[in-house]
N, C-alpha and C positions, 0 to 999 in steps of 0.2 A: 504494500500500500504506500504510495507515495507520499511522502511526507511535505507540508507546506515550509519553503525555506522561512528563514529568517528576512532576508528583504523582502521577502513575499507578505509580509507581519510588520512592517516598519512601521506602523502607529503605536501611540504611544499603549495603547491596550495590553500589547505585549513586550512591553523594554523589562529590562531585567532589574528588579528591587532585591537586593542583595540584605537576607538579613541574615543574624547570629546563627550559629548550626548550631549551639548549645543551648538553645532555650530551653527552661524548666518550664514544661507546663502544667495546669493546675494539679492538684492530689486533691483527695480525699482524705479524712482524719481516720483511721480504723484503728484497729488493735490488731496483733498477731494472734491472740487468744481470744478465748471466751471470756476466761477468769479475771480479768481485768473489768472487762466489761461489765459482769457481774458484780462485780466489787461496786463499779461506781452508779451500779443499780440500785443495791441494797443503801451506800451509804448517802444518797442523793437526800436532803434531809427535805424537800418539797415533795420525793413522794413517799419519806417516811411517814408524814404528816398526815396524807389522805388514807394508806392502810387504816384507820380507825374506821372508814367507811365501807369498810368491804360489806360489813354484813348484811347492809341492805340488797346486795347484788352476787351475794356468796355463791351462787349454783354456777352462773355464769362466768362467774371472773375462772373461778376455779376451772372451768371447761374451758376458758383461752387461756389461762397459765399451764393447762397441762400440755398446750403446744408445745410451751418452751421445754418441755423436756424433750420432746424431739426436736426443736429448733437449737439445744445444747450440741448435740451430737450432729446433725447438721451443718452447722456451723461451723464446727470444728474440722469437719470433713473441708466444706469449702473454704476455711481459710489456711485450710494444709495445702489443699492441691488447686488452690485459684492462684495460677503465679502468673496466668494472662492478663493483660493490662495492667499490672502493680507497678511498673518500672515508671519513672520521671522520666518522663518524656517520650515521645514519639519516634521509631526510625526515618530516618530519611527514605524515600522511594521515590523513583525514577520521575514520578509524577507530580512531585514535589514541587521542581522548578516551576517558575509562577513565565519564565518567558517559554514553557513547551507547547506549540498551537497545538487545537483538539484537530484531529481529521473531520473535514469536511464532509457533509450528506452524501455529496458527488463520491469523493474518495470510495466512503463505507458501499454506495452500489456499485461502483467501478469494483469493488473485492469480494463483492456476492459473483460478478458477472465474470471475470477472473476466474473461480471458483466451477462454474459452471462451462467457461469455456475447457478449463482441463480436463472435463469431464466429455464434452463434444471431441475433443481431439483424440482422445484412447478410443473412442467409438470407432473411432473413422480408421485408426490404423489396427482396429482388431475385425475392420469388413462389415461395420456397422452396428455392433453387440458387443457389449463391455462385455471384458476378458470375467473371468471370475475363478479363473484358477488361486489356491491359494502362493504360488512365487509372485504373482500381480499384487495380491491384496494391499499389502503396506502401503507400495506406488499409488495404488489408486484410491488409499485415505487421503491425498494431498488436495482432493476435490471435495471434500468434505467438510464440514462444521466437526468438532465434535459434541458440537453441545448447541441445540437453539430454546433459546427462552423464551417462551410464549408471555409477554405481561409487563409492562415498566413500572408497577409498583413498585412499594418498598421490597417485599420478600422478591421478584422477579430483578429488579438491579441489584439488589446484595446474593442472588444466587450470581448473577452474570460476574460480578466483580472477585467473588469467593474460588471462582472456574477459572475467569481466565488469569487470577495472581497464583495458581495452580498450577498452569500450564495450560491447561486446554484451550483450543481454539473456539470462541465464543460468539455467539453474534444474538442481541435481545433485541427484538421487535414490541412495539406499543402501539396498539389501534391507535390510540388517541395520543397525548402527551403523558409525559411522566408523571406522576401521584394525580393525574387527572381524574382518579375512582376517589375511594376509600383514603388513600393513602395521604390525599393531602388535607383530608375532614373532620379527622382525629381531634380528640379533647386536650391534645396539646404537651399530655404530660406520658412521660416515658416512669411509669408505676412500677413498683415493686412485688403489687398486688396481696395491697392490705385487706381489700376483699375476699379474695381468693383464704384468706388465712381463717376470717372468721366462717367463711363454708367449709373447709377442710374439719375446724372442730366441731362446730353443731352438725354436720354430716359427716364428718368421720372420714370424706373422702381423701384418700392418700392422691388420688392422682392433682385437688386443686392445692395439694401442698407443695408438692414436684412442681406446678407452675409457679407457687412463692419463689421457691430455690430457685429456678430457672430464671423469674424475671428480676431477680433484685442481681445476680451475678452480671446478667445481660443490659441489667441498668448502668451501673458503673462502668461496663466494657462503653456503651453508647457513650455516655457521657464523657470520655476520655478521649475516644476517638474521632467527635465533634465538638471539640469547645467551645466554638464558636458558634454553632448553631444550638447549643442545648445550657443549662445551669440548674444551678441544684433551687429548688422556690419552698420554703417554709407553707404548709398550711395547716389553718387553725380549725377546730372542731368544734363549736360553739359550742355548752352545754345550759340548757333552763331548768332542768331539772339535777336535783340532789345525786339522782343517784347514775344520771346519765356519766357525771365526772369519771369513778372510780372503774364503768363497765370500757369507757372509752380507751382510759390510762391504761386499765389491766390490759386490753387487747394492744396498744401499741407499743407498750412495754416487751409483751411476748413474739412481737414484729421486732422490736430493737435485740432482742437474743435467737431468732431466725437469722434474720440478715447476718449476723457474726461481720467477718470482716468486708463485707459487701455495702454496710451500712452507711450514708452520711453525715446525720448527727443523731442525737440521741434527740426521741423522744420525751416533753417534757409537758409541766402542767405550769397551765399563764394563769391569773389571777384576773379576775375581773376587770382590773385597774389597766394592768399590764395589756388585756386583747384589745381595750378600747385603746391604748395607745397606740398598738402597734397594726391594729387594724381601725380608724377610726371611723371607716360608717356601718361598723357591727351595732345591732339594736341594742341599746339597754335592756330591754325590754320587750319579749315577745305578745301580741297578740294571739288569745288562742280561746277562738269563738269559730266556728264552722262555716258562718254565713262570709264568703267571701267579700261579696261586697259591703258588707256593715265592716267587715274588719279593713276592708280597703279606706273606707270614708275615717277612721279612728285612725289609724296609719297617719293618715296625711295630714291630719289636724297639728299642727304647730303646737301644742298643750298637751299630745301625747304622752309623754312622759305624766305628766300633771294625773291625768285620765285613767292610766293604767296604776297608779301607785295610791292614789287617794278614792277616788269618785266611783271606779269599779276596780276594786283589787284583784277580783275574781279573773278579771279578762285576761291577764297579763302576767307574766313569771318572768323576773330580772333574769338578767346572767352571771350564773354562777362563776364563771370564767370559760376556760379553754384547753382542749388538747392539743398539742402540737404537733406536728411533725414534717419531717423533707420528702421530699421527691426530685424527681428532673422533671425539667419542661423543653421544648423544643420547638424547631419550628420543622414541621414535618414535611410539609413539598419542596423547603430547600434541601433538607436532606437527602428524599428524596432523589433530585436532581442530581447531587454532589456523590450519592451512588453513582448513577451511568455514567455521568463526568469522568469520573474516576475509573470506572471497568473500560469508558473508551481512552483514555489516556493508557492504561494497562494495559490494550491491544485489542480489545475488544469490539466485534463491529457491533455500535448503538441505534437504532435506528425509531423514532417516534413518528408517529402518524403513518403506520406500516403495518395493514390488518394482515392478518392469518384468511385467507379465503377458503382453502385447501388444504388436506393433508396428501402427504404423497406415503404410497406401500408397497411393502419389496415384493417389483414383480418375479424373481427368480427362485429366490429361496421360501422364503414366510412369508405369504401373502398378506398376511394379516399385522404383522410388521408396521411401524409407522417409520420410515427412515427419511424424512423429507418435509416442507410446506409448500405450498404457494402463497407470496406476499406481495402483495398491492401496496403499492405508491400512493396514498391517499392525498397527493398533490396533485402526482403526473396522470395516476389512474394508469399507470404501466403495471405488468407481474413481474416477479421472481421467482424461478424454482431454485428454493436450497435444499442440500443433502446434509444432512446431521446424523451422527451417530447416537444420538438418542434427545429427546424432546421432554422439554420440562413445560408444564401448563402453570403458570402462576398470573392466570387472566381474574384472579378472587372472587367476586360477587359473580362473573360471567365466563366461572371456571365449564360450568356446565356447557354452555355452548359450542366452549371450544371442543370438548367432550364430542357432542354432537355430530361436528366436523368427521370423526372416527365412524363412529356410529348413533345414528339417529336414535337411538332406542336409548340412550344415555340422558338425552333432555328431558325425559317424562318423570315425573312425580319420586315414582318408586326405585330410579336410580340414579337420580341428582345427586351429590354431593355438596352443595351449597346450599344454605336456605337461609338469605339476608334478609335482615331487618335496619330500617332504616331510623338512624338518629341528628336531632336538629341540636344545635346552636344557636345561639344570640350574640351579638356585638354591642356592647354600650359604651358612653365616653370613660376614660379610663379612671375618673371620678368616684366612680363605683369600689373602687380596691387600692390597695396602696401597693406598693410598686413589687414590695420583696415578698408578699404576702396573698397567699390563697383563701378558701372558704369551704369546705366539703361539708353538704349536706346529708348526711347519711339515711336520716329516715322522711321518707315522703310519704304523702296519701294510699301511691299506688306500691310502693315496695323500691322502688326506683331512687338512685344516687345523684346527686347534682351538684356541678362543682361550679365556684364562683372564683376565675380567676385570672391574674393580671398576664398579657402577652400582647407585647407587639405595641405598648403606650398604648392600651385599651383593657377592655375588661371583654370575657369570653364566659358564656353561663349555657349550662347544659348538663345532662345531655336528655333526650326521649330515647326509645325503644319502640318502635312500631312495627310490628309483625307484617308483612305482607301478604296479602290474600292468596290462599290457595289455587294456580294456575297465572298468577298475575306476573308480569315478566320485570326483572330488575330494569328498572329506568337507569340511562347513561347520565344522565342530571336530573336525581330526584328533589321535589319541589317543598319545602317544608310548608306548613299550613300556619294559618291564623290558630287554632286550635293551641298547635304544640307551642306557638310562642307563650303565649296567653299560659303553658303549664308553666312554661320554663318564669315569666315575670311572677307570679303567684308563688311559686316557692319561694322564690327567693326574697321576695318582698319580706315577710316577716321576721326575715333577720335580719334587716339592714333600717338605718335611721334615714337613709334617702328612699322615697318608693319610688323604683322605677316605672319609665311610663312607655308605651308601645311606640310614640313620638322618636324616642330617644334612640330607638332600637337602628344602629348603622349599617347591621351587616347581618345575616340569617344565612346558611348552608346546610344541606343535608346531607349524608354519608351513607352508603349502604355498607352495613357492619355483616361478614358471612360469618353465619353457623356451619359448621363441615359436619359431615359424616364418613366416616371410612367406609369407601364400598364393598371394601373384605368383610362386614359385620352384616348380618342378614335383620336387625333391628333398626326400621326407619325411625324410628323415633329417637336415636343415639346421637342427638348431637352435641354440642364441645364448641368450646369456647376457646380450647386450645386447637392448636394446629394439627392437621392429618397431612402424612405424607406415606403415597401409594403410589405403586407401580403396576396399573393396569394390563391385564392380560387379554388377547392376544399382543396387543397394539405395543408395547410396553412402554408407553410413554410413562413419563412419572406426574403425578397430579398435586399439586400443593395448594391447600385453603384450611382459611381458618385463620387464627394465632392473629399476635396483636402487633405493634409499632415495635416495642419495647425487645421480642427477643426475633427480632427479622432475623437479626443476624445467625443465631442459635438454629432457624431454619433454613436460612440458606448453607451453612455447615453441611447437617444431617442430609441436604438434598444433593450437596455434590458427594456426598459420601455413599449416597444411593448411587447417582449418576456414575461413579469409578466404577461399584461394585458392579454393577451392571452394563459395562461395556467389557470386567474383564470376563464376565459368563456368558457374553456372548459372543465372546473371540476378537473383542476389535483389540487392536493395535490401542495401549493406553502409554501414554508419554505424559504424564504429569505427577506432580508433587502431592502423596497420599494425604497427611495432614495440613490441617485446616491453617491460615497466615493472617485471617482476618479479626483476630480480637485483641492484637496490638498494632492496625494499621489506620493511619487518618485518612480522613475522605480529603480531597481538595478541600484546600483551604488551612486547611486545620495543623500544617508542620509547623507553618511561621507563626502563624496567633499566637499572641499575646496581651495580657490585662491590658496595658496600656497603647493597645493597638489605636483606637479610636482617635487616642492623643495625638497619635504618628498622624493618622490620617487628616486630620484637622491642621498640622503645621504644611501636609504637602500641597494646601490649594495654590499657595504662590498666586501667581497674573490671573488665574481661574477665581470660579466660585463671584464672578461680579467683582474684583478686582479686590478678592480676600478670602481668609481660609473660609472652607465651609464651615456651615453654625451646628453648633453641637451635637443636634438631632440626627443633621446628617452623615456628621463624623461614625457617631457613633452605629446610627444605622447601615452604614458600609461594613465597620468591621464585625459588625455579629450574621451578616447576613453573608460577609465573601470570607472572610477570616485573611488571610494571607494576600489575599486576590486585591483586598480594596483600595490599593496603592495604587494597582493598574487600573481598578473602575475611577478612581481619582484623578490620574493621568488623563486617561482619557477623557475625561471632563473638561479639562484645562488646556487638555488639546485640540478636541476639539468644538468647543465652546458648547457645551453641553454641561451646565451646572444648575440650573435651572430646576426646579421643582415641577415633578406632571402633576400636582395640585397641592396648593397651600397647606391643606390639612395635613397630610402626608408628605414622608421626609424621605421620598425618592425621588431620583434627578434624571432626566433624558440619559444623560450616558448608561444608565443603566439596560435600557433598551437595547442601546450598540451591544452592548458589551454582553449581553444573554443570546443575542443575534449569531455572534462570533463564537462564541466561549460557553454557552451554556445549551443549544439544539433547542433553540425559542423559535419557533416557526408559525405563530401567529399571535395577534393581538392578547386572545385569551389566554393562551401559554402564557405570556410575560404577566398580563394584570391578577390572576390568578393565583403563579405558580413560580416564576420566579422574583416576584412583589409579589406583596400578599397585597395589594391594594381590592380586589374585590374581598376578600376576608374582611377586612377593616371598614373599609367605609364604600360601600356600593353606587353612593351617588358622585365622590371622588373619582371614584374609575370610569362613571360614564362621562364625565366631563372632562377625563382625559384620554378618551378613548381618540377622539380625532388625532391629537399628536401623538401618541403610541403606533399609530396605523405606519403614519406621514414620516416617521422615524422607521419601523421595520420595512417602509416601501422602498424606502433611500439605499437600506442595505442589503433587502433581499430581491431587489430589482422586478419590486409587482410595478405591472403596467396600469392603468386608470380603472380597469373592469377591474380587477382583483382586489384596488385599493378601496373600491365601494362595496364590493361582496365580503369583504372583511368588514368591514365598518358597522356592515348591517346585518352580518354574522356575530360580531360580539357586544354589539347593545342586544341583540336577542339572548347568547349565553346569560351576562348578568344579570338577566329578569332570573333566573334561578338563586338568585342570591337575595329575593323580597319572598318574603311571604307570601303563599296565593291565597 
C-alpha cells in the first residue's frame, strides 16, 4: 500500500511536534495487597461511626459483606496476576508519531483490488481455476485477508486493532460510520459494575460476579490506555432515609474489597454538609407525595424548603448525607474512532461507509464455508469481492442481519441472537452538576437506575430501557419520545434544588443496547447482559454481541483468540503473535498526553486564534479530545486560518473539520457533528446552525461538487431531527 510522502503532507496538520519520550502518565493509587486495604477499612473512623446503624438493615448489609469474602480472595488473585497496565507509562508504537499520515480511502481500495487482482492472475496461469493443491496453498494466502470484521463499533475496531498489532492481515468495514450505533450512545461512564455486584448477592449469580472482576480490571486497563479521552468522576448516592446510609456504604465498601488492586479511591461516607458543598444543586430536601404534579408545583415554589420543614413535614425527608464513590467517564465515539485510527495506522485496511451486501462460500471444498464478502462503496455505489480467512460479525444490534446474509432462516425470532432494547438520554446546561461530581439514582418507580452526570461542560441524565416489540426491526437512528424525556426530568427532579424544565433540555439520543443469546443454548429466553462469542456452524464465521463499552477490549482479546484457534483447525497458514498486546497499548493520541497538555496548546496559537492564543475552553477542548494530536489541530488552525468557533456555545473550531477530513475517515457532515465533535450530543440546535459551514468546509476538502454539497446539507438537518424528541 503506498504510503503518502511527507511533501505530499506539507501542511501544517502534519509537521512534526516533538515531545519528551519519558513522560509519566497518570496512575492510579492501589495497594499490592488486600490487607492494607482492609486495614484502612476497618480503621476509617467515618465509617466506624455508622456501624452503630447496621441493625436497622442487618439481613442485607450482611448479604453484600458476604461478597467481600469472595471479593478477598478475588482480589488477591487479580492483584497477583494483573501486571497488565500497572507500569508508568505507555510504550512507544510505531503509531505514535503525530507526523505519520493515515492511508487514504483511495489507498485502502486500491489494497482490496490488489488483493483480488493476485487472485485473477493465478487463475489465468493455472487455465482458468485456482490451483488448490496443497505446494500452492501458502502462495495463494497472499490474496487473502486473514481476518475481515464485519462492524466499526467499539468491540469490531478493538477486535480489528487487537488482529492486526498480532500480525494478521486485517481489513474492518462499517455500513455507516464508526460508533455510528450503540457505541457512541453510551451513559458515558466506563463502570466497574457496582450493579452487577448487588445481583450476584441477592441472586447468588456467580456469572454477574465474573462480570464485577472483568469490568473493574478492564476499567483501569481503559483508563490508562486513553487518558485523554477518559478520567476517573467521583459520584454521590444521595440518601433521605436512615437506613438507606448504612445498606449503600455496606454495598460499596464490599465493591472497595472486590476491586482489590483495580480500585480508584476508596469509597466513602459525605455528611450532609459536605454533599451540599460539593454537589451544590443536591435537594435538601426531598418531596415525596405520588401526585406528580402537586409535587412539581411544591418543587418550584421558592419557600420550598420553608414548606417541607414546617407547614407539611410529612411531605419531605432532609438528606441524611451521601455515599460516594469513583468510576471512569469517557467520551465514547472519540474513542471509538481513535480505535480504527489506530488499527489503520497499525496496517490495517479501515474502511467506513462500506456495507457487507454479500457473503461469499467455498465453492470447492465446504460449500457451506463463509470465506469471503461483497462490499459496497456506499459513496461510489461500486463492489468489492474480498477473500478472508475467517469472518468476524461485530454488526451489534444488526448482528442478526448480517447472520441472515448466510442464511435466511437466522433472522427469525427463534434464532436471533440479538434482542435490543433501546435507551434515551437528556442534555441540560451544565448548571445542573458540578464539574468533578456525579448523581446515581439507584431506586426508581419502575426498578430502573438513572444517572445525573457532568460531560463535555454539560450535564447528561439517563438512562430508559425500552423493550422492542416483538417482530419490530432495530431502527439505524432510533427516535426517543416525549414520554421517556418526561421519565428521565421527573426522576430526577426530586433530588435537585433546581427543577428542570423540558425548555432546557439541548440535546436527546437514543441507543439500541443488544441483549445476546448464544445460539449453542437451545433456551430463547437466555439472554445476558454480558457478551456471547460463537462460532457458527456450517459457515464458521464467529458472531460477537452483547457486553458493554467498558470490557470491548477483554472481547476483542477472546475473539482473536477464537479467530487463531480456528484458522489453525482449519489448516490455514497462521503467521501471527498468539498472545494478546492490547492492554498496555495507547490509542492515538494518548503516548504524548499530558496534565498540562491544554496549557501547551493554549501558548501555541501564536499569529492564529484572531491574533492570540486560543481561550481556555478551547485549549482545553483540543487536548482531551486529540491528546497528543492537538498541537497539529492547533497548527493547523493558525495555518490555515481556521480558529474560528462553528458556534459560540461550543468550543470547537473549523480546523477541526480539516483535520477529521485528513486524519480521522470523516466522510460527511454527520460523521464530524456527531462523532468526531460531539456537537449534536450537546446542543442540537448549535449543530444545525453550523451545519452550513461544516458542509462548505468538508466540500473544500473532499472535492463535493454543488449537487452533493446540497444532498448533504439536506441529508444532515434531517439526521439531527433524531436528536429532538418526537
Amino acid at each position: 500500500m503506498r504510503r503518502v510522502s511527507s511533501s505530499e503532507c506539507s501542511n501544517s496538520a502534519f509537521q512534526v511536534f516533538k515531545y519528551e519520550n519519558n513522560i509519566k502518565h497518570r496512575s492510579f493509587s492501589a495497594y499490592s495487597r488486600i490487607s492494607p486495604r482492609f486495614l484502612h477499612f476497618l480503621t476509617n473512623t467515618s465509617n466506624l461511626s455508622l456501624c452503630t446503624m447496621f441493625h436497622r438493615t442487618v439481613s442485607r448489609s450482611l448479604a453484600v459483606a458476604a461478597s467481600s469474602v469472595v471479593g478477598i480472595s478475588a482480589a488477591t488473585y487479580y492483584g497477583r496476576n494483573n501486571k497488565e497496565g500497572s507500569g508508568g507509562g505507555l510504550p512507544q508504537e510505531p503509531w505514535s508519531n503525530v507526523d505519520k499520515p493515515l492511508p487514504t480511502r483511495a489507498e485502502m481500495f486500491r489494497e482490496i483490488e490488489r488483493r483480488i487482482g493476485l487472485n485473477s492472475t493465478r487463475k489465468k496461469k493455472n487455465g482458468g481455476a485456482a490451483d488448490n493443491n496443497d505446494d500452492d496453498k501458502d502462495d495463494n494466502d497472499d490474496d487473502k485477508f486473514d481476518l475481515l470484521v464485519i462492524g466499526g463499533g467499539a468491540t469490531g475496531s478493538g477486535v480489528a486493532l487487537d488482529a492486526q498489532t498480532r500480525g494478521l492481515k486485517t481489513i474492518l468495514v462499517e455500513r455507516d460510520d464508526f460508533a455510528s450505533g450503540t457505541s457512541s450512545k453510551s451513559t458515558k461512564l466506563v463502570h466497574g459494575g457496582v450493579r452487577y455486584l448487588e445481583k450476584a448477592v441477592f441472586n447468588l449469580d456467580y456469572g454477574q460476579l465474573k462480570l464485577v472482576f472483568e469490568a473493574l480490571k478492564e476499567r483501569k486497563v481503559l483508563l490508562q490506555n486513553a487518558p485523554h479521552l477518559s478520567h476517573v468522576l467521583m459520584i454521590a448516592t444521595p440518601c433521605y432515609e436512615w437506613y438507606e446510609v448504612p445498606y449503600y456504604w455496606a454495598g460499596m465498601k464490599a465493591y472497595d474489597l472486590v476491586a482489590g488492586t483495580s480500585a480508584l479511591t476508596f469509597s466513602s461516607f459525605a455528611t450532609s454538609s459536605r454533599t451540599i458543598m460539593e454537589f451544590p444543586t443536591v435537594a435538601k430536601r426531598k418531596v415525596l407525595i405520588d401526585d406528580e404534579e402537586e409535587a412539581r408545583k411544591i418543587r418550584e415554589r421558592d419557600d420550598v424548603d420553608e414548606i417541607l420543614s414546617t407547614e407539611e413535614p410529612t411531605m419531605g425527608k432532609s438528606l441524611k448525607g451521601s455515599v460516594l464513590y469513583s468510576d471512569g467517564q469517557f467520551d465514547d465515539a472519540r474513542l471509538n474512532v481513535a480505535l480504527a485510527v489506530t488499527a489503520a495506522h497499525a496496517g490495517a485496511v479501515v474502511l467506513n461507509h462500506c456495507s457487507v451486501v454479500d457473503l461469499l462460500k467455498d465453492d470447492d471444498v465446504n460449500r457451506e464455508k463463509v470465506t469471503g464478502a461483497i462490499l459496497k462503496d456506499e459513496e461510489t455505489g461500486k463492489t468489492h469481492a474480498v477473500r478472508a480467512k475467517v469472518i468476524v460479525n461485530c454488526a451489534g444490534p444488526f448482528a442478526d442481519d448480517v447472520r441472515a446474509l448466510d442464511d435466511p432462516s437466522k433472522a427469525t425470532k427463534e434464532k436471533k441472537m440479538v434482542s435490543p432494547s433501546l435507551g434515551t438520554h437528556v442534555v441540560l446546561p451544565k448548571y445542573y452538576v458540578p464539574e468533578k461530581f456525579g448523581m446515581i439514582i439507584p431506586k426508581t418507580k419502575d426498578g430502573r437506575v438513572v444517572f445525573l452526570l457532568p460531560w463535555l461542560d454539560h450535564a447528561v441524565a439517563g438512562t430508559t430501557d425500552i423493550a422492542l416489540k416483538p417482530g419490530e426491526k432495530t431502527p439505524k437512528e432510533p427516535l426517543a419520545t416525549q414520554d421517556e424525556v418526561d421519565y428521565i426530568l421527573e426522576t430526577i427532579a426530586p433530588y435537585l434544588a433546581l427543577q428542570p424544565h423540558r425548555q432546557e433540555v439541548l440535546s436527546v439520543w437514543s441507543g439500541a443496547r443488544p441483549l445476546a443469546k448464544d445460539p449453542t443454548k437451545t433456551n430463547s429466553s437466555d439472554l445476558s447482559r454480558d457478551h456471547v462469542i460463537a462460532k457458527e456452524t456450517p459457515s464458521d464465521v464467529i458472531v460477537v454481541a452483547g457486553g458493554k463499552w467498558t470490557t470491548y477490549r477483554l472481547m476483542a482479546e477472546e475473539t482473536v483468540d477464537l479467530v487463531l484457534k480456528t484458522m489453525r483447525e482449519s489448516g490455514e497458514n497462521v503467521n501471527a503473535i498468539a498472545s494478546c498486546r492490547t492492554s498496555n497499548m495507547g490509542v492515538i493520541g494518548a503516548h504524548g498526553h499530558k496534565d498540562s497538555l491544554s496549557a501547551s496548546v493554549a501558548q501555541s496559537g501564536g499569529d492564529g486564534f484572531g491574533g492570540s492564543n486560543p481561550d481556555p475552553d478551547v485549549s482545553r477542548h483540543l487536548a482531551t479530545s486529540y491528546g497528543d494530536r492537538a498541537m497539529a489541530v492547533a497548527s493547523l488552525a493558525s495555518f490555515a486560518g481556521l480558529e474560528k468557533r462553528l458556534h459560540p456555545n461550543v468550543p470547537v473550531i473549523e480546523a477541526e473539520v480539516v483535520y477529521a477530513a485528513r486524519a480521522e475517515f470523516c466522510r460527511s457532515a454527520s460523521d464530524f457533528l456527531a462523532r468526531r465533535s460531539r456537537m449534536a450530543f450537546l446542543d442540537v440546535q448549535a449543530s444545525e446552525m453550523a451545519t452550513n459551514r461544516v458542509v462548505e468546509l468538508l466540500a473544500k476538502e473532499l472535492k463535493w461538487g454543488w449537487r452533493r454539497r446540497r444532498a448533504e446539507t439536506k441529508k444532515t438537518k434531517e439526521f439531527l431531527k433524531s436528536f429532538r424528541a418526537s
